[in-house]
C-alpha positions in Angstrom: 99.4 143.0 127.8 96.5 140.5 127.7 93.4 139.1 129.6 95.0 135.8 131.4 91.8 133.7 132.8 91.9 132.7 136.4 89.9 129.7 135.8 91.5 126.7 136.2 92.5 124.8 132.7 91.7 121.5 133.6 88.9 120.8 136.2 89.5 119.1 139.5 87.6 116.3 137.8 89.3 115.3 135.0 93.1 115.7 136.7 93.8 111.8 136.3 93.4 111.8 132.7 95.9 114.7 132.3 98.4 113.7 134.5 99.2 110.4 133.5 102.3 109.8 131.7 101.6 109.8 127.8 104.5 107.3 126.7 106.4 104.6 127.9 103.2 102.6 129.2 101.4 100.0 127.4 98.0 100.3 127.2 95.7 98.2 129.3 93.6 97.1 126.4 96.2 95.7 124.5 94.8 92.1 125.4 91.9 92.8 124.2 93.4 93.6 120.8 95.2 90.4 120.4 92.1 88.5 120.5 90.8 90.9 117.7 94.5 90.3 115.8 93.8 86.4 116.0 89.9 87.2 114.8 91.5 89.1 111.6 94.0 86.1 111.2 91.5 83.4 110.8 89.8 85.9 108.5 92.7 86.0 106.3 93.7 82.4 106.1 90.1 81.8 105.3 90.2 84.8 102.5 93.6 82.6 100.9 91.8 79.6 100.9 88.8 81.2 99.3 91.5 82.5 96.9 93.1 79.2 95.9 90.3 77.4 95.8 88.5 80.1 93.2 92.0 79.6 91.0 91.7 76.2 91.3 88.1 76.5 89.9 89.4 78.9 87.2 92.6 76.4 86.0 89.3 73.5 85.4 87.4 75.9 84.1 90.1 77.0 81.3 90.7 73.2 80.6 87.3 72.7 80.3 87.4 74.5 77.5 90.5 73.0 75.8 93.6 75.3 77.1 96.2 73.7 78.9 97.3 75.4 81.7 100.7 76.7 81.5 101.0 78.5 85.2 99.7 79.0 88.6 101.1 82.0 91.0 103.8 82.5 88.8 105.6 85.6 90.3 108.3 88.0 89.2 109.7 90.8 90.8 106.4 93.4 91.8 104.2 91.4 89.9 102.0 87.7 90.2 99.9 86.0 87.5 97.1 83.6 88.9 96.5 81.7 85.9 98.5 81.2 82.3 96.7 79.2 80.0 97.7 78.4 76.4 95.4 76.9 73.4 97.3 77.0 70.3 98.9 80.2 69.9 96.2 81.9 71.9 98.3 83.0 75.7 95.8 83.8 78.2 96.3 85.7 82.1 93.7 85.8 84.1 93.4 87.1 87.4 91.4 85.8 89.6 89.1 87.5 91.9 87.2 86.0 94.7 84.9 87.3 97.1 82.0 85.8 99.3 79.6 88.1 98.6 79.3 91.6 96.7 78.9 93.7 100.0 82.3 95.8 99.6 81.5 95.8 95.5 81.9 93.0 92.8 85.3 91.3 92.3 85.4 93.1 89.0 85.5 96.7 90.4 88.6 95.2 92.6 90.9 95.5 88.7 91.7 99.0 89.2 93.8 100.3 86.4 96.9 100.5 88.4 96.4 96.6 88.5 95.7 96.3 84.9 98.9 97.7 84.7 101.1 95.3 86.5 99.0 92.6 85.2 100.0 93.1 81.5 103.2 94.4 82.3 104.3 90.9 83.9 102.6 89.3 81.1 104.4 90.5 79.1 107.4 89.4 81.1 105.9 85.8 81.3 106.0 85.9 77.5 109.6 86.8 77.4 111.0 84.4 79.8 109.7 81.1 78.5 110.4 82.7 74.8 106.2 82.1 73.8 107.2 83.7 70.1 104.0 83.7 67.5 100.9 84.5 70.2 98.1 86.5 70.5 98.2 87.9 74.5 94.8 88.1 76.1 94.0 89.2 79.3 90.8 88.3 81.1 89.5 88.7 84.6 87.6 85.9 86.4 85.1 86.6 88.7 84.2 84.5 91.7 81.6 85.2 94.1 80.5 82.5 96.4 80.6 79.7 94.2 79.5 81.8 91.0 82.2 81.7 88.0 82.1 84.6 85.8 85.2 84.8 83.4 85.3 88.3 82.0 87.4 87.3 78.7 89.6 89.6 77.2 88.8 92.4 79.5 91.5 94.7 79.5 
């Protein structure tokens, strides 16, 4: 047949772990946990206030420079557009990126392509519904990191 060990396969020492029951018990660090939960919470509220505050900074910045904003968070099906701004027939989406620092990468490397694509795509949807007929689409990407603006215009 085969060589069967006689050694024991788990040591006398390490008997507790194995025995115990694998399901049906919660963990006893699970307390623990929910403190880091409410940690990561406050995190992300902060994060959404970074984020409205930086397209807030972007909507002044755009009429600053003589567009008037046209929409903020406008959302349709799979897709959201942080800023629509209009100066004659000129339409302009930008998304807005925000980040306190450029540790994890600049808020520019955060447009991957497959956003690109859902960007223009509900643009173009934008453009449709409130029938914008005659304009030139532009797409740019602003850039916030602290309280640096950089508006990437026409980027994509």
């Amino acid at each position: 047949m085969g060589y069967v060990s006689e050694d024991q396969i788990h040591p006398p020492s390490e008997g507790v772990e194995f025995q115990r029951r694998q399901r049906g018990r919660t963990p006893r660090r699970r307390a623990r946990r929910s403190n880091n939960i409410a940690t990561s919470l406050k995190s992300v509220d902060a994060a959404r206030a970074r984020g409205r505050w930086a397209e807030e900074l972007v909507a002044r910045w755009y009429e600053g420079q003589g567009f008037k904003v046209l929409a903020r968070n406008w959302r349709i099906n799979n897709g959201e557009l942080d800023v629509v701004a209009r100066k004659a027939n000129l339409v302009v989406v930008c998304e807005v990126k925000a980040r306190v620092n450029n540790d994890f990468g600049t808020p520019a490397e955060a447009m991957t392509a497959r956003k690109q694509f859902v960007v223009r795509r509900t643009a173009f949807k934008f453009v449709r519904q409130h029938q914008l007929e005659n304009c030139v689409l532009r797409c740019d990407v602003a850039c916030v990191t602290g309280t640096e603006l950089e508006v990437l215009i026409d980027s994509f």
